[in-house]
Each structure stands twice: as C-alpha cells, then as structure tokens.
Kinemage of the C-alpha trace (Angstrom):
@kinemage 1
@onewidth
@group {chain A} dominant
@subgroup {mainchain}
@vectorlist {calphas} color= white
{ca unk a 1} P -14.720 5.871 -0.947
{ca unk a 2} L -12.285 4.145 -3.555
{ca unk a 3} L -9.461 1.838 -2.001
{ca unk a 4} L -6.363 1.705 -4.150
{ca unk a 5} L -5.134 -1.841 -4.668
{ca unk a 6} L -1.729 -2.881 -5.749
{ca unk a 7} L -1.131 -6.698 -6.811
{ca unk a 8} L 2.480 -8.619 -6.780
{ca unk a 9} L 3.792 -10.773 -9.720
{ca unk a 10} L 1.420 -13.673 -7.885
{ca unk a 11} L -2.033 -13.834 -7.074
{ca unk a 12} L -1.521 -11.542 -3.896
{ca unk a 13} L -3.744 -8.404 -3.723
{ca unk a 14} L -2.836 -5.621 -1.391
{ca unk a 15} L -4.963 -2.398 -0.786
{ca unk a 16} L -5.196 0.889 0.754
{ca unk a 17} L -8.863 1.084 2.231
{ca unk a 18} L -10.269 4.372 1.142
{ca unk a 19} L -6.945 5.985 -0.218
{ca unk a 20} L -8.448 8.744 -1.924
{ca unk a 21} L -9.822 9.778 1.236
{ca unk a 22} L -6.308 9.413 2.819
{ca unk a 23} L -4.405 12.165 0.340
{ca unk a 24} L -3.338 9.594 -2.102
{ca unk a 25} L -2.911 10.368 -5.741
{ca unk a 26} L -2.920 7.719 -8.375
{ca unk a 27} L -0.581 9.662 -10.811
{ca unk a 28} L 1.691 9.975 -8.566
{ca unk a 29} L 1.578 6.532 -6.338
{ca unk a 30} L 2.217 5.451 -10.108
{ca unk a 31} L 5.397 7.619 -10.466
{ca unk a 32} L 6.850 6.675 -7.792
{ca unk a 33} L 5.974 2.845 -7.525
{ca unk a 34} L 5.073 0.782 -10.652
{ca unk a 35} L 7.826 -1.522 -11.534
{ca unk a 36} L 9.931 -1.090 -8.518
{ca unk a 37} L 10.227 -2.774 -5.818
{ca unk a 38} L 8.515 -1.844 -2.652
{ca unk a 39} L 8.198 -2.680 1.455
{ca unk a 40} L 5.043 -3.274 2.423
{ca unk a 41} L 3.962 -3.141 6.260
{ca unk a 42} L 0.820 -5.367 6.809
{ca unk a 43} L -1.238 -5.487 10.160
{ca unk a 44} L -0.921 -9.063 11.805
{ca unk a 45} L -4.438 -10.032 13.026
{ca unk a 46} L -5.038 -13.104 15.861
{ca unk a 47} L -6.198 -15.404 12.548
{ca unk a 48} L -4.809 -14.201 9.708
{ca unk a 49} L -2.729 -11.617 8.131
{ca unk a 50} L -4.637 -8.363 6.669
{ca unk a 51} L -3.930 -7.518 3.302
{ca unk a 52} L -4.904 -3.607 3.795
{ca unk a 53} L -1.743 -1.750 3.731
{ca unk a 54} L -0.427 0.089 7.143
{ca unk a 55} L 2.663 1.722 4.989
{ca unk a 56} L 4.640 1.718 1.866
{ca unk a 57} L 7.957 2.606 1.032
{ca unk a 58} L 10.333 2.836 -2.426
{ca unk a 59} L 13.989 2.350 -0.588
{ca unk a 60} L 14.074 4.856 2.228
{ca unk a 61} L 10.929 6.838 1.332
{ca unk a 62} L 8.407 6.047 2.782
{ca unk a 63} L 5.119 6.758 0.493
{ca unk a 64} L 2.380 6.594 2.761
{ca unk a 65} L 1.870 5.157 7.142
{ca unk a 66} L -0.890 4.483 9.193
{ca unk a 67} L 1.970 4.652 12.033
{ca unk a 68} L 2.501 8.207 14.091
C-alpha cells in the first residue's frame, strides 16, 4: 500500500499509513492543502510522539480522521 507523506517548512515528516487504501486522492489532498496551512492531530504514544497522521483539517474542514 502507498502512505502519503506531507513535510513542514522543517525537517518534520508526517504521513498517512496506507492512504490510498483509506479513499485518499492525491489530486485532490493537493487542491485542497498545498500551501495552506493545516491542523494536524498526531497519536501520543508512552515514548514518543507518532508522526502517522490521525486527522487533517484546512480551517473547519476537516480532510480526513481516524476518529468516529
């Protein structure tokens, strides 16, 4: 499966794991997020702090969850 990864101005990578598989769509993940700013929601593990995404959102959209 492919994982889609998104990088800040930094060093810092972030990824959805498989997010082909999860009904993401390049074209359109581009549309609606390159060059804006975006919240990202990252699952806090005992040692360290994932960098696979959990959700994404462009103001009050939110792109894509994890959550129910």
């Amino acid at each position: 499966m492919i994982d889609i990864v998104f990088h800040d101005d930094g060093t810092y990578f972030y990824y959805f794991k498989k997010g082909i598989k999860h009904g993401l769509n390049l074209e359109s993940l581009n549309a609606k997020v390159l060059n804006k700013t975006v919240t990202l929601h990252l699952p806090k593990l005992i040692f360290d702090r994932s960098k696979s995404i959990a959700r994404l959102a462009v103001e009050d959209e939110i792109i894509f969850t994890e959550f129910d």
